[in-house]
Every structure is written in C-alpha cells, then in structure tokens.
C-alpha positions in Angstrom: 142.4 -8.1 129.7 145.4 -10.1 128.7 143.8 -11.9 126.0 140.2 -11.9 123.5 140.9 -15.8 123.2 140.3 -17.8 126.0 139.5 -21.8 125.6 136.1 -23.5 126.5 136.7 -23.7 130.3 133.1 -25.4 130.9 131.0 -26.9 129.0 128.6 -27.1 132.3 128.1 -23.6 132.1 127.0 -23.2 128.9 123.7 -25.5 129.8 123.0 -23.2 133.0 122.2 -19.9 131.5 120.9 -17.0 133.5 118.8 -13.9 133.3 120.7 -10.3 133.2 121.8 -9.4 136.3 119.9 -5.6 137.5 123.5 -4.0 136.3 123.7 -5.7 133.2 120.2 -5.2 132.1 120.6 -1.4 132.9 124.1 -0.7 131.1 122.6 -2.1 127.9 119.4 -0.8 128.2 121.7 2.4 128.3 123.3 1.5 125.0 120.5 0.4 123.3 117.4 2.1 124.2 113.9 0.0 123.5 115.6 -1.4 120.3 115.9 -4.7 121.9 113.1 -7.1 124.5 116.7 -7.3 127.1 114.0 -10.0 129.1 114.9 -12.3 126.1 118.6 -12.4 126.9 120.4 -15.2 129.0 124.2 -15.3 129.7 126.1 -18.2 129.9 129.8 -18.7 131.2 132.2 -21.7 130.0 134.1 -19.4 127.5 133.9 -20.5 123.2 134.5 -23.5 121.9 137.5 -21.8 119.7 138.5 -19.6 122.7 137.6 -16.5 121.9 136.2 -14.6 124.9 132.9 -13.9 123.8 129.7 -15.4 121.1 126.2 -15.3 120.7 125.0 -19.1 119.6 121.6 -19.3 119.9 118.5 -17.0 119.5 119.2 -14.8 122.6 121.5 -16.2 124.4 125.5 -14.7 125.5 128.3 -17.3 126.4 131.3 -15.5 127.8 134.4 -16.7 129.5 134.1 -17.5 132.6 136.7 -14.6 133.7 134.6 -12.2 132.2 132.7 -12.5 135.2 133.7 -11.3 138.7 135.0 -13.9 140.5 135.2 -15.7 137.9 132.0 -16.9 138.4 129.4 -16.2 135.5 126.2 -16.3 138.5 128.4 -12.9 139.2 127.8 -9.7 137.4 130.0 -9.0 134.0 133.1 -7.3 135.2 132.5 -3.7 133.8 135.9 -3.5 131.5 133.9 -6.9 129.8 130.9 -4.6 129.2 131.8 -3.3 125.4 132.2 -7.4 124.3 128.3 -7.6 126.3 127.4 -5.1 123.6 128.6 -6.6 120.7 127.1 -9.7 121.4 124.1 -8.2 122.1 124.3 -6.2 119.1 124.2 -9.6 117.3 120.9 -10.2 118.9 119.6 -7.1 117.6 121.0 -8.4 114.4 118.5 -11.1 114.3 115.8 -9.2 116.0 116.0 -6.6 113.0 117.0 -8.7 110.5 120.8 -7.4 109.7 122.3 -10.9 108.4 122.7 -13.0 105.3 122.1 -16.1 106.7 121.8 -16.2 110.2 123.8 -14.1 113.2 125.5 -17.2 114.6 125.8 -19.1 110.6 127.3 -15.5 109.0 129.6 -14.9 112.1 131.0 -18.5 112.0 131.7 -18.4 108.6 133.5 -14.7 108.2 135.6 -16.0 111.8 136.6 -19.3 109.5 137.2 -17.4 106.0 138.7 -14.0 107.5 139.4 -14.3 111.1 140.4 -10.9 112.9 140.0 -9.4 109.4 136.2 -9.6 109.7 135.9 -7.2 112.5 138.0 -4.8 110.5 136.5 -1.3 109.5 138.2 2.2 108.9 138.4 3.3 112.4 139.9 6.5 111.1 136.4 7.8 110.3 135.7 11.0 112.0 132.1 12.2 110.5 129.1 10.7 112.1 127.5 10.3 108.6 130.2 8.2 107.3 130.7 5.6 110.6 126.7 5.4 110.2 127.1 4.0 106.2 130.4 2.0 107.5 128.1 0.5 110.0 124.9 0.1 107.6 127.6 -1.2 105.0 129.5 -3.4 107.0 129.3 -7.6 107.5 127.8 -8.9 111.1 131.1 -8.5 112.9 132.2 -5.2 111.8 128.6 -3.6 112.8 129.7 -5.6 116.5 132.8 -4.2 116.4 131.8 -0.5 115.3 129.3 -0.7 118.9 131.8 -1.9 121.0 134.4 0.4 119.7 131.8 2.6 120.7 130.7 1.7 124.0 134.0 0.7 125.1 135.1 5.1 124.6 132.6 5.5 126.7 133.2 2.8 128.9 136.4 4.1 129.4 136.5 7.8 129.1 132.8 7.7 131.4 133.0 11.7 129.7 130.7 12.6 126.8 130.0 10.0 124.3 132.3 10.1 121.5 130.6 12.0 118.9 132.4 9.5 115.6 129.1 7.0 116.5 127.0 9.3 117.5 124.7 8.4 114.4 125.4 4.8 114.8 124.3 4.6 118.7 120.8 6.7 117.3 120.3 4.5 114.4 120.8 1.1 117.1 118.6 2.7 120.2 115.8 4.0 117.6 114.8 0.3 115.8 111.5 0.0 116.9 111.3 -4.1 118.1 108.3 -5.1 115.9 106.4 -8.1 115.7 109.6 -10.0 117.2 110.2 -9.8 120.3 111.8 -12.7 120.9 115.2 -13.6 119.0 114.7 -17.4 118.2 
C-alpha cells in the first residue's frame, strides 16, 4: 500500500453502504469472537474527507477508500492486505459497543487526529509481555487501542503462522466482551 492517506474520491459512495461481504464478516468474526453484533456493520467506499484510508463516522458504519477494495470497487470484497485497517475500525465500533471513549469513538478520534495527528496512534511497540501490551491497550486513547489490534492482526495477516504471542492477552480481552444490552452501535 503506497499510502494510509488517500483523498475523498466519492462522496456517492459514502451514502450507499453495504452489508459485510461472507469473507469480511468471517475474518472479523475471527478476530473478534462474539464481542461484537458484525450484522450491525455497513461499509462504505469514497475514501475520508482528510484522506486518510480508513474511519468509522457513524454508529456502525466503515468508510474506506475506494482502493481498499478489489477492483477498486467498494460492492467488491476488502482486499485482504486492507484487512488489519477493517479491524481497527471495527475495533472502534467495539469501542462504542463497550463503552471505551471519552466522548464518543468518532468525537475522541477527530480530536486526538486534529491535536496529535500520527502521534495518537503511537504506543511502545517494543513491548514483549502479554501482560504489559494488555495495560498499554487498557491504558491507551481510542487510536492507540486501534492501532495495538491492527498491529496485531496485521502479524497475523502477514505471517498467516501462529498468532504473535505480544497481544495474545489483548486479542482475549477484545474476543471475550460479552455484547450486553447493546447490540447495536448507534
């Protein structure tokens, strides 16, 4: 992937929103167990307002760039080397769903993108015990917890070998929220 920032290529796409695609719905149902109702997610293509490749607006809903999908169209499946940004925007609907923000997924994430930029994704990926990555992750802002998954789905992602053992208390923690009351993310 050449670049994380992309610009808003259609605003079209953002109003026609579809279900997860069989593949889609089974990778993250992979990476995060019952924790989260995947029938409330939609996807969306069009890209960010700001460019980056990937956010979470509203309630349930993931807006990627349109090359994010194959063929560049998003009706098409995720391309798979896409599939650890899916997860941390997904992981931001779990946010809400479990109630890990401040303000709100979408309010929290806009404002540490506008105050620290890159800087907000930032977490000591030099961490090695499972224990610690779990209190960097239970300690961290909105982006860094997306971050931490997606570092962590994206070793799998690539190594497709055992999963790398650093989250292995994070992934547990994220797969083993029960849903509650909420099922829905609006």
């Amino acid at each position: 992937m050449a670049s994380r920032f992309q610009p808003l290529t259609s605003a079209r796409d953002f109003f026609r929103p579809r279900s997860l695609l069989a593949c889609e719905r089974g990778f993250l149902q992979a990476e995060l167990g019952d924790s989260l109702d995947l029938s409330t997610l939609s996807l969306a293509g069009g890209g960010h307002p700001f460019g980056r490749i990937g956010w979470q607006p509203l309630g349930a809903r993931i807006q990627l760039a349109d090359s994010c999908f194959e063929q560049d169209d998003p009706m098409r499946p995720v391309r798979e080397r896409v599939w650890p940004v899916l997860a941390h925007e997904a992981l931001h609907v779990w946010q809400r769903v479990h109630r890990h923000h401040r303000l709100g997924v979408s309010l929290d994430g806009l404002l540490l993108g506008v105050l620290r930029g890159r800087a907000a994704y930032t977490y000591d990926k030099r961490l090695s015990d499972p224990a610690d990555m779990l209190a960097c992750f239970l300690a961290g802002n909105i982006e860094q917890q997306g971050q931490i998954f997606e570092d962590y789905v994206r070793s799998n992602v690539r190594s497709m070998k055992a999963r790398d053992a650093r989250f292995s208390q994070v992934a547990r923690y994220v797969r083993e929220r029960a849903v509650g009351r909420a099922q829905r993310a609006g």
